[in-house]
C-alpha positions as CSV (number, residue, x, y, z in Angstrom):
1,X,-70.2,-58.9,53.6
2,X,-67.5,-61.1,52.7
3,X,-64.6,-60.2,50.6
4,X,-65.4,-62.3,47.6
5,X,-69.1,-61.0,47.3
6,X,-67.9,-57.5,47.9
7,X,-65.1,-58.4,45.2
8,X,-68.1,-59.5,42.8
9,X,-70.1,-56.5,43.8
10,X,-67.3,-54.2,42.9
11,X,-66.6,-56.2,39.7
12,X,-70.2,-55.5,38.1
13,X,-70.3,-52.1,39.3
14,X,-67.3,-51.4,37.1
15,X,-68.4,-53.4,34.5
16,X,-71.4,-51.6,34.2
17,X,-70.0,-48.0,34.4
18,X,-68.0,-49.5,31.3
19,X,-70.8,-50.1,29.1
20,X,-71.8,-46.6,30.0
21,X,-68.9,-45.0,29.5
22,X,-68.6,-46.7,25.8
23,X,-72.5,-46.1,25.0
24,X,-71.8,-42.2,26.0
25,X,-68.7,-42.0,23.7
26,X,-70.5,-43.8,20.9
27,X,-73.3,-41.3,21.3
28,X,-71.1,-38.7,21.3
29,X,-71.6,-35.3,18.7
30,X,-70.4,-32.0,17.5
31,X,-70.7,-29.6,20.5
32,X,-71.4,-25.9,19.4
33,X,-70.8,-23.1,21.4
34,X,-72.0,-20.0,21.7
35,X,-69.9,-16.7,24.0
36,X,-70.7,-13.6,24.8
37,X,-74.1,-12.4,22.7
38,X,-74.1,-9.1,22.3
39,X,-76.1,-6.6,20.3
40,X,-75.7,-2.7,20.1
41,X,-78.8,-0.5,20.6
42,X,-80.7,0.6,17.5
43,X,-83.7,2.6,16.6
44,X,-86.6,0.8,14.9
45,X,-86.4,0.7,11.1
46,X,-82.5,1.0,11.4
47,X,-79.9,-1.9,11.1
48,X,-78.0,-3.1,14.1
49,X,-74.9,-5.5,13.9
50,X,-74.6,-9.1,16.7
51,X,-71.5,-10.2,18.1
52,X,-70.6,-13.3,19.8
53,X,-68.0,-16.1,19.6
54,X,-68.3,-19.1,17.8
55,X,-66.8,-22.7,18.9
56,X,-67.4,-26.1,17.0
57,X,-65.5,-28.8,18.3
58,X,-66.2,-30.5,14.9
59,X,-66.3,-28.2,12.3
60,X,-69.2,-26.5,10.7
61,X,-70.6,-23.9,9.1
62,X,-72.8,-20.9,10.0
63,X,-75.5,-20.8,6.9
64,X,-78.3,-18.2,8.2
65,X,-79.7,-16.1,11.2
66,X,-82.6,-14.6,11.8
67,X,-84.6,-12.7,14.6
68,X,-88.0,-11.9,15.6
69,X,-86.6,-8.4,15.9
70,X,-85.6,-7.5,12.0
71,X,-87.0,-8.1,9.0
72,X,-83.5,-10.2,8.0
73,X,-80.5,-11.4,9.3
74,X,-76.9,-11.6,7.4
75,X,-73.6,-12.7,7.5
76,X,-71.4,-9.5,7.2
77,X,-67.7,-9.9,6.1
78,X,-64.7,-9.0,7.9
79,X,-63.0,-5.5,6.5
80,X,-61.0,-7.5,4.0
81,X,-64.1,-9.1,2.5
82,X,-67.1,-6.3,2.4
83,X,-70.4,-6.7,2.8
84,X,-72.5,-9.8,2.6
85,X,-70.9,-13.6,3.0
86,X,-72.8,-16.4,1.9
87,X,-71.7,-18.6,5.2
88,X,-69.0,-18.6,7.6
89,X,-66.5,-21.6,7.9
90,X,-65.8,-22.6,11.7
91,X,-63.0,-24.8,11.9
92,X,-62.8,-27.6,14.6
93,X,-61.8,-26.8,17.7
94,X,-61.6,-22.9,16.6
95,X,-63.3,-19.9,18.6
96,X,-65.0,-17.2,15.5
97,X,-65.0,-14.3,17.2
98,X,-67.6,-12.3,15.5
99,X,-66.5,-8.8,16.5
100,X,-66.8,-4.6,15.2
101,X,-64.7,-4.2,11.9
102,X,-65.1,-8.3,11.4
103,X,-67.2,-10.7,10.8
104,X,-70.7,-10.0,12.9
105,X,-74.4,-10.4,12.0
106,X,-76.4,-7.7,10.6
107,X,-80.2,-7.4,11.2
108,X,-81.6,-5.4,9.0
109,X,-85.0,-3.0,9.1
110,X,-85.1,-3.4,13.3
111,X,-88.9,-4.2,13.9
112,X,-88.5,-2.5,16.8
113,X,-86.0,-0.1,19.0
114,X,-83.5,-2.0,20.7
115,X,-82.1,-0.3,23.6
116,X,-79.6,-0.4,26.0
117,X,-80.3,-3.8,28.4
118,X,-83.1,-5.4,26.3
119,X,-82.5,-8.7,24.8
120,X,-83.2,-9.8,21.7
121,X,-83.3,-14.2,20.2
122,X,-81.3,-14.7,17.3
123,X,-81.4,-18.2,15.8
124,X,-78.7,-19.3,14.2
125,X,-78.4,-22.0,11.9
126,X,-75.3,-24.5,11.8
127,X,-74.4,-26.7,9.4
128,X,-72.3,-29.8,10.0
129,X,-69.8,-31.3,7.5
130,X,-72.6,-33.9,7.2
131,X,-74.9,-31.6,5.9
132,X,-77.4,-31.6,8.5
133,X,-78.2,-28.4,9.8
134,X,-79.2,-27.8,13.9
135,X,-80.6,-24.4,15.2
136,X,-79.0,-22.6,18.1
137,X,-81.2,-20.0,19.8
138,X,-78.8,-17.3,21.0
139,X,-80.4,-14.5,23.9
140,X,-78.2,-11.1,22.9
141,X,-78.2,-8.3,25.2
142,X,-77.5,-4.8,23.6
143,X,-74.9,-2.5,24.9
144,X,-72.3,-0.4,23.9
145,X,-69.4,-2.6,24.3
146,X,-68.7,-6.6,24.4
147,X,-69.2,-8.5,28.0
148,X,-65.4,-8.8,27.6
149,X,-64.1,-5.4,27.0
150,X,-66.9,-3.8,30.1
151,X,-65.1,-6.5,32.4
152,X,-61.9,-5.5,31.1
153,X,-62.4,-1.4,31.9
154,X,-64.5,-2.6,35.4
155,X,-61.2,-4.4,36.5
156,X,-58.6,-1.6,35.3
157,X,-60.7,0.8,37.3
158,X,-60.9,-1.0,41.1
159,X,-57.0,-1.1,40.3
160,X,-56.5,2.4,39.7
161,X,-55.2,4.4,43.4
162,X,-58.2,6.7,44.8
């Protein structure tokens, strides 16, 4: 191949990964993501609370859950603001932790026992500054403590002398 034609191939080929490029970045939306699901165990009948962490790159707003697994799904405040939230505001680019004594996710009248290692869907519903609203299945597993805090003590014990 000569080096103009493998100049002219080289030329197109980066032309081309151009107008990709600028088609993905005009395509380009909100990312929402979801950390650590987490559930603790419950007896049927009973309510349970859902943790996780929350991440919108552009700003949104958690309107509703629900799950197969209770009869309804809220939004429970944080210890400063009790009970039942209507929503919960999560700010661009901000990780929501929803954790114990904050805000978390409260299914009510379990339609079943939850216990340690099952999993249960929660579907959450976001809502964009745009109004339009997406649904984010979530798969929680219940345990006693957060993925993060069971890493945490499983690290702090291989350190500790035998």
């Amino acid at each position: 191949m000569s080096d103009i034609t493998h100049h002219r191939r080289t030329r197109g080929i980066a032309g081309c990964l151009g107008v990709a490029l600028a088609l993905v970045a005009a395509d380009a939306s909100a990312i929402f993501i979801v950390n650590q699901p987490w559930i603790t165990p419950a007896a049927k009948g009973r309510s349970t609370a859902a943790y996780m962490d929350l991440t919108s790159t552009e700003g949104s707003t958690l309107v509703a859950a629900r799950s197969d697994a209770a009869g309804s799904v809220s939004i429970a405040g944080s210890k400063s603001k009790a009970g039942r939230v209507a929503n919960l505001s999560l700010p661009a680019g901000k990780m929501i932790r929803l954790e114990k004594g904050g805000y978390r996710l409260v299914l009510n009248r379990l339609t079943r026992t939850i216990s340690l290692g099952d999993r249960v869907v929660l579907t959450l519903t976001i809502e964009a500054r745009d109004g339009s609203r997406q649904e984010i299945p979530v798969n929680a597993e219940a345990r006693r403590n957060s993925p993060l805090d069971d890493e945490r003590r499983a690290h702090h014990h291989e350190n500790e002398p035998h």
